[in-house]
Every structure is written in structure tokens, then in C-alpha cells.
C-alpha positions as CSV (number, residue, x, y, z in Angstrom):
1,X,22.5,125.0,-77.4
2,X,22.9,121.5,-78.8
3,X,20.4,120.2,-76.3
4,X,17.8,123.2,-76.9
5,X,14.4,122.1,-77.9
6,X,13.4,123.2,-81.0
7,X,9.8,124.9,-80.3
8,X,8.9,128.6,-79.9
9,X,6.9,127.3,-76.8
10,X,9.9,125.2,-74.9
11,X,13.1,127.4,-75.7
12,X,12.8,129.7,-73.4
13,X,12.1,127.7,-70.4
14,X,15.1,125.6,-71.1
15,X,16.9,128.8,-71.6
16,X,15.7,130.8,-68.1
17,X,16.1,127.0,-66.3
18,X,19.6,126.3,-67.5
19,X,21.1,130.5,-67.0
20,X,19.4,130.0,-63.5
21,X,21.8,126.8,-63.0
22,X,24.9,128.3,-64.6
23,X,24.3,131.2,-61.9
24,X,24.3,128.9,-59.3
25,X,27.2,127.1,-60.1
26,X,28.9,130.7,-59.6
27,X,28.8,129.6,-56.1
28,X,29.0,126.0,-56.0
29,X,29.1,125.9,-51.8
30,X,26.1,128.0,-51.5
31,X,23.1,125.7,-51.3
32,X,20.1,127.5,-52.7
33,X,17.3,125.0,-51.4
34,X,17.7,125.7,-47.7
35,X,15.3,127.8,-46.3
36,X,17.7,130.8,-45.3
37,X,19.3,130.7,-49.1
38,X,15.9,131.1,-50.7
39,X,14.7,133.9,-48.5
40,X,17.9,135.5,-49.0
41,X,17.4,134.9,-53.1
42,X,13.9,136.1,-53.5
43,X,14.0,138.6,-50.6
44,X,12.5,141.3,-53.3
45,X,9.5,139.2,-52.9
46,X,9.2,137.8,-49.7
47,X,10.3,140.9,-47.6
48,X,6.8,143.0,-48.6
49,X,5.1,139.3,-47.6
50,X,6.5,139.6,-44.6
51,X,5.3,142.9,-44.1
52,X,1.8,141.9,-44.4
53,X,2.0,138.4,-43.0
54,X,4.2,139.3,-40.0
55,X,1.4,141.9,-38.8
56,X,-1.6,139.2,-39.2
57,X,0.3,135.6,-38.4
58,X,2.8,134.9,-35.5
59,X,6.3,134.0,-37.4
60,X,6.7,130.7,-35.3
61,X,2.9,129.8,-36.3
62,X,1.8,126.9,-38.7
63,X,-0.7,129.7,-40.4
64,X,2.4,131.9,-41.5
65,X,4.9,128.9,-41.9
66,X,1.8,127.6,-44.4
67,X,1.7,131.1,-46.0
68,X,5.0,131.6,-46.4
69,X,5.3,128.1,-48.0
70,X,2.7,128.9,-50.5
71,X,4.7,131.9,-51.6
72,X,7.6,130.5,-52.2
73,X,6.2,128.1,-54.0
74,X,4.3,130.6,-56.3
75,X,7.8,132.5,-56.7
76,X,10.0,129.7,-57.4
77,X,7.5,128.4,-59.9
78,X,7.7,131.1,-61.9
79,X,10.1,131.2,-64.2
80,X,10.2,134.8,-64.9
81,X,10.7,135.7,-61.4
82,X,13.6,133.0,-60.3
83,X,15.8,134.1,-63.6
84,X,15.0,137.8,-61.9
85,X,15.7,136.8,-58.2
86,X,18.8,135.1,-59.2
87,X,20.5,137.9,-61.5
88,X,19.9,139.8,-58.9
89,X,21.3,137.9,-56.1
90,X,24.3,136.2,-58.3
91,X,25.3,139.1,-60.5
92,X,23.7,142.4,-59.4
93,X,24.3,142.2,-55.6
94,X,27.7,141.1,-56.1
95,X,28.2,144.5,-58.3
96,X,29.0,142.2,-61.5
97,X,27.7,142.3,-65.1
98,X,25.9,139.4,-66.6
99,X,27.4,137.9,-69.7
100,X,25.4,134.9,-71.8
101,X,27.2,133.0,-74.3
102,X,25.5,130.8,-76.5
103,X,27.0,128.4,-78.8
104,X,26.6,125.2,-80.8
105,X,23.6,126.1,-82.9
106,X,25.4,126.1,-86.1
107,X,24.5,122.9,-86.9
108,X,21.1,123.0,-87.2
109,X,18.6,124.0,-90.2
110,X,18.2,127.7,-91.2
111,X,14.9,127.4,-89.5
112,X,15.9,126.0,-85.9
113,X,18.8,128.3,-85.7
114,X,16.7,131.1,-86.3
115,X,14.6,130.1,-83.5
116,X,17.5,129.7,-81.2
117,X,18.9,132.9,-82.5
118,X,15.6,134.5,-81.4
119,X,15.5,133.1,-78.1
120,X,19.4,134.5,-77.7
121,X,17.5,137.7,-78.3
């Protein structure tokens, strides 16, 4: 938590980034940017695209390849839905429990580590 930034409107991006990489590195030969690993991570969200797409767009056409691009963009760039997606695919699928240390905040003001403290929370 040395590295945290100290603002109510920051902190918990850095946080859901950086658990999101820690999960990751659970399985460092697992490469999550290829296309097979990401649908794989967010199927929750992708499989009921599918559904839809899949009856309206061919899978091998540019229209659904496009589609399907713009989802995953949408998904991946939010924040609240990749930290979902990947405690479900690193920890929950794998029948594991998710534990979150934090540490190294004790150095700080009163007021920063309660902010730190909060976004622990």
C-alpha cells in the first residue's frame, strides 16, 4: 500500500487493477490477453452475447468479429466487471477462497491511513 494514491477517487482503481494482477500472477503461464483466455475469463458475459449475436451475425463474419470486439472492450474496461470475471475464473472456479492482504500503510498520517483503511474495507 506504499504506492496507493492517496484520494478517495484513485484508491480503489489502483486497488481492483493491482488484486486483478496478483490473480494473474496465480497462473503465471496462462496468458490472459489471447483471445481464447479472455473469452474463457469473462465467459459470464460473453456467453449471453453470443447467444444474441450468434443468431443475427455469422461467427466467421467481420460484423460479429466487430461486435464481439466492442464487447470486450466495454467488459475489460470496466473495472468492476474484470475484478468480478477474474475472482471468478482465478479463485472461484478453481474451488479456492480469496484472501487480500494489505500492508505498509502504517506510515502514513492518521488521515491517509484511514483512507486506505476504508478502501481495505
Amino acid at each position: 500500500m506504499d504506492q496507493a494514491p492517496i484520494n478517495s477517487s484513485e484508491i480503489y482503481s489502483w486497488l481492483k487493477k493491482h488484486i486483478c494482477q496478483e490473480l494473474q500472477n496465480t497462473k503465471p503461464d496462462y496468458d490472459s490477453e489471447k483471445m481464447e483466455s479472455i473469452c474463457e475469463i469473462f465467459s459470464d458475459d460473453i456467453d449471453p452475447f453470443n447467444k444474441v449475436a450468434l443468431n443475427l451475425f455469422d461467427a466467421t463474419s467481420d460484423k460479429y468479429k466487430e461486435k464481439l470486439f466492442d464487447e470486450i472492450q466495454k467488459i475489460t474496461n470496466d473495472s468492476d466487471k474484470k475484478l468480478e470475471a477474474y475472482i471468478n475464473f482465478f479463485v472461484n472456479k478453481k474451488l479456492k477462497n480469496l484472501i487480500i492482504v494489505l500492508d505498509n500503510c502504517d506510515k502514513r498520517n492518521l488521515e491517509e491511513q484511514l483512507l486506505v483503511f476504508e478502501g481495505a474495507n
